[in-house]
NUSE-698496 format. One record per residue: residue number from 1; x, y, z of N, C-alpha, C in turn. Coordinates in nm, 3 decimals, always signed. Layout:
# residues N
(NUM, (X, Y, Z), (X, Y, Z), (X, Y, Z)),
...
This chain:
# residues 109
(1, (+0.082, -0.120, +0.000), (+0.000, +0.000, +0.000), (+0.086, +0.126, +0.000)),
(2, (+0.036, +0.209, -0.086), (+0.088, +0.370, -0.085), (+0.067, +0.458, +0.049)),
(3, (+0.136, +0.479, +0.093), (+0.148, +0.540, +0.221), (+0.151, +0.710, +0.146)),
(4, (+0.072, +0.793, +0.229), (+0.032, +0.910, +0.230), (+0.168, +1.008, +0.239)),
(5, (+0.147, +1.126, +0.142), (+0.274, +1.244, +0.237), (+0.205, +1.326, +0.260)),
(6, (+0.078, +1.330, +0.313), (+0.079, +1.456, +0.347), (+0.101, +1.479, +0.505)),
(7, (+0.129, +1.607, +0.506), (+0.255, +1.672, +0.585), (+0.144, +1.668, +0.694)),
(8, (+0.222, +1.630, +0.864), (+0.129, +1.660, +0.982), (+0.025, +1.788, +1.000)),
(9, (-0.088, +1.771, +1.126), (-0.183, +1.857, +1.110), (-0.062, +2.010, +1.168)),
(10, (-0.059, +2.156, +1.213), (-0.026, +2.251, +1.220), (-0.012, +2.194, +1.375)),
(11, (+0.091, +2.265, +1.460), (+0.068, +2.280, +1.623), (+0.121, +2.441, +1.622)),
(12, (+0.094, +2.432, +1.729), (+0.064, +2.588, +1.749), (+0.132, +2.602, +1.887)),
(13, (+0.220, +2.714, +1.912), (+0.308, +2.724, +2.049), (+0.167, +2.788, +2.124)),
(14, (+0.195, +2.676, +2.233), (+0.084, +2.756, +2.329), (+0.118, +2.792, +2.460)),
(15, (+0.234, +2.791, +2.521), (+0.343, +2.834, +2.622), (+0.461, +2.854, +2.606)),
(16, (+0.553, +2.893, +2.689), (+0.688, +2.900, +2.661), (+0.707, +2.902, +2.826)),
(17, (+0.883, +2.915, +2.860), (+0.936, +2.942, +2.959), (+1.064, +2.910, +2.937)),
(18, (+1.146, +3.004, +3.007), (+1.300, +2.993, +2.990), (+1.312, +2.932, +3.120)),
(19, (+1.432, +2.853, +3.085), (+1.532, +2.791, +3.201), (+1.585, +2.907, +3.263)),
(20, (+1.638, +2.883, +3.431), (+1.690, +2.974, +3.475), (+1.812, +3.040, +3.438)),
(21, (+1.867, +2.949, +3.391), (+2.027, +2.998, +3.355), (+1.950, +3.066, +3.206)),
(22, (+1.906, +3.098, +3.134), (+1.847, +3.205, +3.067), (+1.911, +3.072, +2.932)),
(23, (+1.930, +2.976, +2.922), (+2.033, +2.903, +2.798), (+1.880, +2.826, +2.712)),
(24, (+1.796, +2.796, +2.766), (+1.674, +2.678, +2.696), (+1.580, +2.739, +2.700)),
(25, (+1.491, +2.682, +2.622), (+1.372, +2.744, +2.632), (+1.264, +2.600, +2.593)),
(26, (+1.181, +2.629, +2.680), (+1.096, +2.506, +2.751), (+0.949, +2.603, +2.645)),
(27, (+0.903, +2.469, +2.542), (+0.794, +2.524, +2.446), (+0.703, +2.432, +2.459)),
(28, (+0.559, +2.455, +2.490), (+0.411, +2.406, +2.452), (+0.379, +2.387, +2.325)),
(29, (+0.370, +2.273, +2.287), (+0.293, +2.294, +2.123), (+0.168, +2.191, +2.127)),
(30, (+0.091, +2.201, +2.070), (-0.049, +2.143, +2.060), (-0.134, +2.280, +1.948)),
(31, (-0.263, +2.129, +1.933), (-0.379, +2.195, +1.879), (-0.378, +2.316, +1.927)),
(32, (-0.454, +2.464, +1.836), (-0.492, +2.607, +1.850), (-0.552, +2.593, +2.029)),
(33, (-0.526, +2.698, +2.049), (-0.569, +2.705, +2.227), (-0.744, +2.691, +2.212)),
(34, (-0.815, +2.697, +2.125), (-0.923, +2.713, +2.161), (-0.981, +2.531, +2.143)),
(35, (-0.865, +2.465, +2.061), (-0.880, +2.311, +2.060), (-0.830, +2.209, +2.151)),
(36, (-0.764, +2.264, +2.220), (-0.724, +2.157, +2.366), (-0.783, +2.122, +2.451)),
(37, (-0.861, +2.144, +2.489), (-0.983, +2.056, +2.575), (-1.047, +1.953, +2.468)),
(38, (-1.128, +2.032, +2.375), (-1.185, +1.951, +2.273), (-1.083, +1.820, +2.239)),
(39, (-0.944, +1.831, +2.172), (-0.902, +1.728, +2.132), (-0.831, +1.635, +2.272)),
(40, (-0.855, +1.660, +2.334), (-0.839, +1.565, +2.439), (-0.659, +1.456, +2.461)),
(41, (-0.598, +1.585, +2.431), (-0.453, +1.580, +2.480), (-0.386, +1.597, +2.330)),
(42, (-0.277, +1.570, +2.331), (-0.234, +1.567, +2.216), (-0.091, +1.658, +2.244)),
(43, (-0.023, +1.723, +2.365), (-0.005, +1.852, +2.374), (+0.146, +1.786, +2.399)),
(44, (+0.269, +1.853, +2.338), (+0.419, +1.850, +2.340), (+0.540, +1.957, +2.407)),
(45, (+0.583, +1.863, +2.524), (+0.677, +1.986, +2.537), (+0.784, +1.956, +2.444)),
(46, (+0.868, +2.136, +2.408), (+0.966, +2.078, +2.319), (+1.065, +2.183, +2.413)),
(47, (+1.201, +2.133, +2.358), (+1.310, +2.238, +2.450), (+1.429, +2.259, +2.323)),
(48, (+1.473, +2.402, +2.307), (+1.554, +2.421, +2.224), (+1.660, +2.538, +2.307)),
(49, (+1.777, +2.474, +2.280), (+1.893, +2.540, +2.365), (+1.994, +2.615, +2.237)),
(50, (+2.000, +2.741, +2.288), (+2.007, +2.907, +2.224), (+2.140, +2.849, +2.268)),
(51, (+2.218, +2.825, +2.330), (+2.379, +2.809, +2.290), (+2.405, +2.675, +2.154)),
(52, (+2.365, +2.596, +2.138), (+2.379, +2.474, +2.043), (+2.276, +2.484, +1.904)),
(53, (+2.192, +2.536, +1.966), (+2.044, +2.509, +1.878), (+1.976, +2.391, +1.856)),
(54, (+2.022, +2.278, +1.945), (+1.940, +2.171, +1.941), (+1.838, +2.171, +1.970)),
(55, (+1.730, +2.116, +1.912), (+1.574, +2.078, +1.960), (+1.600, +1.934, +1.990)),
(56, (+1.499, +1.934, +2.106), (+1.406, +1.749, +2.167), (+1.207, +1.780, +2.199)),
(57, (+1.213, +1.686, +2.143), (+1.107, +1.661, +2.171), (+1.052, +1.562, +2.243)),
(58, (+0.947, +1.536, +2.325), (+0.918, +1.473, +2.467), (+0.784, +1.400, +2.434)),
(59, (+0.758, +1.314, +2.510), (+0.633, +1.262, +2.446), (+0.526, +1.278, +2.442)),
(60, (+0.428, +1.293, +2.365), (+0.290, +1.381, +2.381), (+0.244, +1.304, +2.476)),
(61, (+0.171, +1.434, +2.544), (+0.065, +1.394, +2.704), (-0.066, +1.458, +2.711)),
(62, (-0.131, +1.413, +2.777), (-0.287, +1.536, +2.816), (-0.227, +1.592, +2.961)),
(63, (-0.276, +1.666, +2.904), (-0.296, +1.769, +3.042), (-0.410, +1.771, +3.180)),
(64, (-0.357, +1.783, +3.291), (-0.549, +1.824, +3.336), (-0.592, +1.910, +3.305)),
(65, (-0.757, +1.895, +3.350), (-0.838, +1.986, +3.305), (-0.779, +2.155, +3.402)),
(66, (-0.735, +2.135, +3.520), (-0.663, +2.283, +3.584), (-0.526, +2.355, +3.566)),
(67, (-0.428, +2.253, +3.427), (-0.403, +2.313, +3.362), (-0.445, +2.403, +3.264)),
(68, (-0.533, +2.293, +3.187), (-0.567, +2.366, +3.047), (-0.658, +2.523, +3.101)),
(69, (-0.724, +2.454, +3.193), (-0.832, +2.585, +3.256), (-0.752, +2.711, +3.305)),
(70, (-0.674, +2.648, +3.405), (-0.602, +2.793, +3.488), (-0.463, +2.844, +3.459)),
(71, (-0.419, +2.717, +3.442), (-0.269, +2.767, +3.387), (-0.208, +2.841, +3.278)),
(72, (-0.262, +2.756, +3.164), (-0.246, +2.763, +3.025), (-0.279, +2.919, +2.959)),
(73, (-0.363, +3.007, +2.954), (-0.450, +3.076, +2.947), (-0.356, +3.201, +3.011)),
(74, (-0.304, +3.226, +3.118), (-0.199, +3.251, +3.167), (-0.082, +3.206, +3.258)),
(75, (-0.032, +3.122, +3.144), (+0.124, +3.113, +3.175), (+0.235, +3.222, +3.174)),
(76, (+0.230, +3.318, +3.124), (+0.333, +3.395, +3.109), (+0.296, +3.483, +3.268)),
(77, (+0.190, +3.469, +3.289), (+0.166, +3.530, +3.476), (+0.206, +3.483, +3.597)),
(78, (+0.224, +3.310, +3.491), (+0.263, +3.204, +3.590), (+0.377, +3.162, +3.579)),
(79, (+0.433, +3.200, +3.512), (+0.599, +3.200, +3.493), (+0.696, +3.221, +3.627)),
(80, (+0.642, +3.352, +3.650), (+0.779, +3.337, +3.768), (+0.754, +3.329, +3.901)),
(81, (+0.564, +3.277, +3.920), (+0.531, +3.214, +4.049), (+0.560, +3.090, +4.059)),
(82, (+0.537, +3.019, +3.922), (+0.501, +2.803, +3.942), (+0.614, +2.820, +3.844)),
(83, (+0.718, +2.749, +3.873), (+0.849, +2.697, +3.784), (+0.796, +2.607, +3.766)),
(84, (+0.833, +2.596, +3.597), (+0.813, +2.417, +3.566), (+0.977, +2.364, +3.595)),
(85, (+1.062, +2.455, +3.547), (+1.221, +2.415, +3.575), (+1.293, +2.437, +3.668)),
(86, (+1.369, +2.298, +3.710), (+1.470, +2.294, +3.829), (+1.529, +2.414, +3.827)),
(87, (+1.583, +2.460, +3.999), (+1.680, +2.558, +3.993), (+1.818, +2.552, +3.904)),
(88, (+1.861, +2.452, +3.864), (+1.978, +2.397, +3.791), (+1.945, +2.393, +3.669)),
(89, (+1.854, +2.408, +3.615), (+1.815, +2.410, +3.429), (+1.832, +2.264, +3.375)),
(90, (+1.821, +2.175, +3.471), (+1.875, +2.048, +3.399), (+1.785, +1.967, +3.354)),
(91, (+1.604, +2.014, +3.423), (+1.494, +1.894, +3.432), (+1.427, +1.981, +3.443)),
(92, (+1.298, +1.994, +3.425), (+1.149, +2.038, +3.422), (+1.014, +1.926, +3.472)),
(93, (+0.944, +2.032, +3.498), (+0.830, +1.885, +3.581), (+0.670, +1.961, +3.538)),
(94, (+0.601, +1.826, +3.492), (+0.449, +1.907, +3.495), (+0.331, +1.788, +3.523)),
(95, (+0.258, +1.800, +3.510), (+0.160, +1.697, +3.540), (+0.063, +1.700, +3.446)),
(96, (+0.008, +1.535, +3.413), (-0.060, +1.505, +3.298), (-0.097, +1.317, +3.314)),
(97, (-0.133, +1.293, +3.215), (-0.155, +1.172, +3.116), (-0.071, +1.183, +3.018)),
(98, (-0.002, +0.989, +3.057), (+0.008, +0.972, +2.872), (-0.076, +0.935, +2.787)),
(99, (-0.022, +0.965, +2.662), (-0.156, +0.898, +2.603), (-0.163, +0.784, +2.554)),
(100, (-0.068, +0.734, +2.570), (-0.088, +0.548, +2.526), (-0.077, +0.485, +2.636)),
(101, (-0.056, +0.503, +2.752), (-0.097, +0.460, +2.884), (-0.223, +0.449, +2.987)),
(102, (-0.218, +0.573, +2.950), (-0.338, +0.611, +3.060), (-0.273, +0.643, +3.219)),
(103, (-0.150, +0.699, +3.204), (-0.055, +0.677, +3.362), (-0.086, +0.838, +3.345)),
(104, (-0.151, +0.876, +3.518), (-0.139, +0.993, +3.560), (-0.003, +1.020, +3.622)),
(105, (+0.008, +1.141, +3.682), (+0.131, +1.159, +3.740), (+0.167, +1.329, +3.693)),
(106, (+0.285, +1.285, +3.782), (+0.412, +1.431, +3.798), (+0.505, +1.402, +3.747)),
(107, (+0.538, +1.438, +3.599), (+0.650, +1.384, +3.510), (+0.793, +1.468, +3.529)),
(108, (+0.901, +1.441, +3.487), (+1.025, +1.510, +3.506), (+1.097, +1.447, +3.407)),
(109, (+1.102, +1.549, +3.309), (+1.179, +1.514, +3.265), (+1.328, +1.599, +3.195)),
């Protein structure tokens, strides 16, 4: 069978946050903000470091619903009350679902 090219659906940055040491930058991507509840997870952290320029990408998760509700919506307010990143810039932490699991939790990665 002919396998398809067409190119993935669009994600859309829907957070950000810098590491402390000011070197990474910790990115949200998922469905348009007004589609994340509706699509029912789907959502990627990605991290790209401004000295190297490497990107990683992490494995898509859902979110809870008091992220998507309270956090998300304003993160940049919540930036320098709720760290997602260690004081050391080395690890970040958030809480979710995977989605081929079904494992809740407080991830770090």
């Amino acid at each position: 069978p002919e396998r398809s090219s067409d190119p993935p659906p669009p994600r859309s940055v829907l957070a950000f946050f810098w590491s402390p040491d000011s070197r990474t930058l910790l990115v949200l991507t998922g469905p348009s903000k007004g589609d994340v509840e509706a699509s029912g997870g789907g959502l990627r952290w990605e991290t790209f470091d401004t000295e190297t320029g490497r990107t990683s990408e992490f494995d898509l998760f859902r979110p809870t619903a008091a992220f998507v509700g309270t956090f998300l919506p304003f993160f940049d307010q919540y930036a320098l009350s709720h760290r997602l990143w260690a004081p050391d810039s080395r690890r970040f932490c958030y809480t979710g679902a995977s989605l081929g699991g079904d494992e809740n939790g407080a991830w770090v990665q």
